[in-house]
C-alpha positions in Angstrom: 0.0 0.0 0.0 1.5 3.5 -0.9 0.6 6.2 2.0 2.5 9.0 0.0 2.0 9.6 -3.2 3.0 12.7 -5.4 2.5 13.0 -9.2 3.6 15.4 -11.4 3.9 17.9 -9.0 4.5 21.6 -9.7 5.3 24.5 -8.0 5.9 28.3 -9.1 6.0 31.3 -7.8 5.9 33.6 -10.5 8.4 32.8 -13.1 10.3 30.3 -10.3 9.8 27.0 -10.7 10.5 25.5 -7.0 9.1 22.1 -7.7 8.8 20.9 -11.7 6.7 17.8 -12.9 8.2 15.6 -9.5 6.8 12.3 -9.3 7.7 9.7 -6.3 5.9 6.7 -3.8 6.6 6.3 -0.4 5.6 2.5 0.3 3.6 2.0 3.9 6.4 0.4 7.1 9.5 2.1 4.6 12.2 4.5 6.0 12.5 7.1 3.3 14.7 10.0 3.3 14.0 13.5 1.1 17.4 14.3 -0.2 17.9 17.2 -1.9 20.3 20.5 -1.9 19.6 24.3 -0.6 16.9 24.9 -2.9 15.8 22.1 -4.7 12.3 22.2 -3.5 12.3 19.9 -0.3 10.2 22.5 1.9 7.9 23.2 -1.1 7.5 19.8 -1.7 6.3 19.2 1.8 4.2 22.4 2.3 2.1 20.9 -0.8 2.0 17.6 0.5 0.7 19.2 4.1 -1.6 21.6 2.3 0.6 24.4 3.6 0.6 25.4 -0.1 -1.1 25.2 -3.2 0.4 23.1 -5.9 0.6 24.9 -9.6 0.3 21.4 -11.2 -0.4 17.8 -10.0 -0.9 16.2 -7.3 0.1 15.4 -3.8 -1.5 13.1 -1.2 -0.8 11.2 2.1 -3.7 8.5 2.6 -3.4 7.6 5.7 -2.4 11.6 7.9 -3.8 13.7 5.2 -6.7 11.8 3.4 -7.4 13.8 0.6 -11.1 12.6 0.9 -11.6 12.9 4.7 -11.8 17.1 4.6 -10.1 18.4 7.5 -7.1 18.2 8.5 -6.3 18.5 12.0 -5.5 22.1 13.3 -2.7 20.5 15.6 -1.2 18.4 13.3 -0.6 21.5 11.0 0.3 23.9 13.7 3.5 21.0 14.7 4.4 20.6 11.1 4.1 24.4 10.1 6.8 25.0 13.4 9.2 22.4 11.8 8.5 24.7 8.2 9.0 27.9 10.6 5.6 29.0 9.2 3.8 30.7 11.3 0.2 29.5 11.7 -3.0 31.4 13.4 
């Protein structure tokens, strides 16, 4: 069973392309590290996936934390996660 999945996800702001056309599966009882360098889109990637962010193209889900079919997602769940992001959340 995949818990994460992200499909042709996109990402701009303005002419800046933070995240373009990733794809990846993150397979359920797997240790999976996000590798990337200063700017490559790691944060972005995440704030999508958390629905921190908006994604310019394709999608992003997490079945089992952040069912995209279950509507709300839990305000202290996003609160922790926007800390770690330092985003600040009302």
């Amino acid at each position: 069973m995949t818990n994460i999945q992200v499909e042709h996800l996109t990402k701009r702001f303005g002419p800046l392309a933070a995240v373009d056309d990733l794809s990846f599966a993150v397979q359920e009882g797997r240790v999976t590290g996000f590798l990337g360098a200063n700017g490559s889109g790691k944060t972005t990637t995440l704030r999508v996936l958390l629905g921190l962010s908006e994604a310019t193209a394709g999608t992003a889900t997490d079945e089992h934390v952040f069912p995209a079919t279950a509507g709300a997602i839990e305000l202290d769940v996003l609160r922790e996660a926007a800390a770690d992001l330092d985003v600040t959340f009302a």
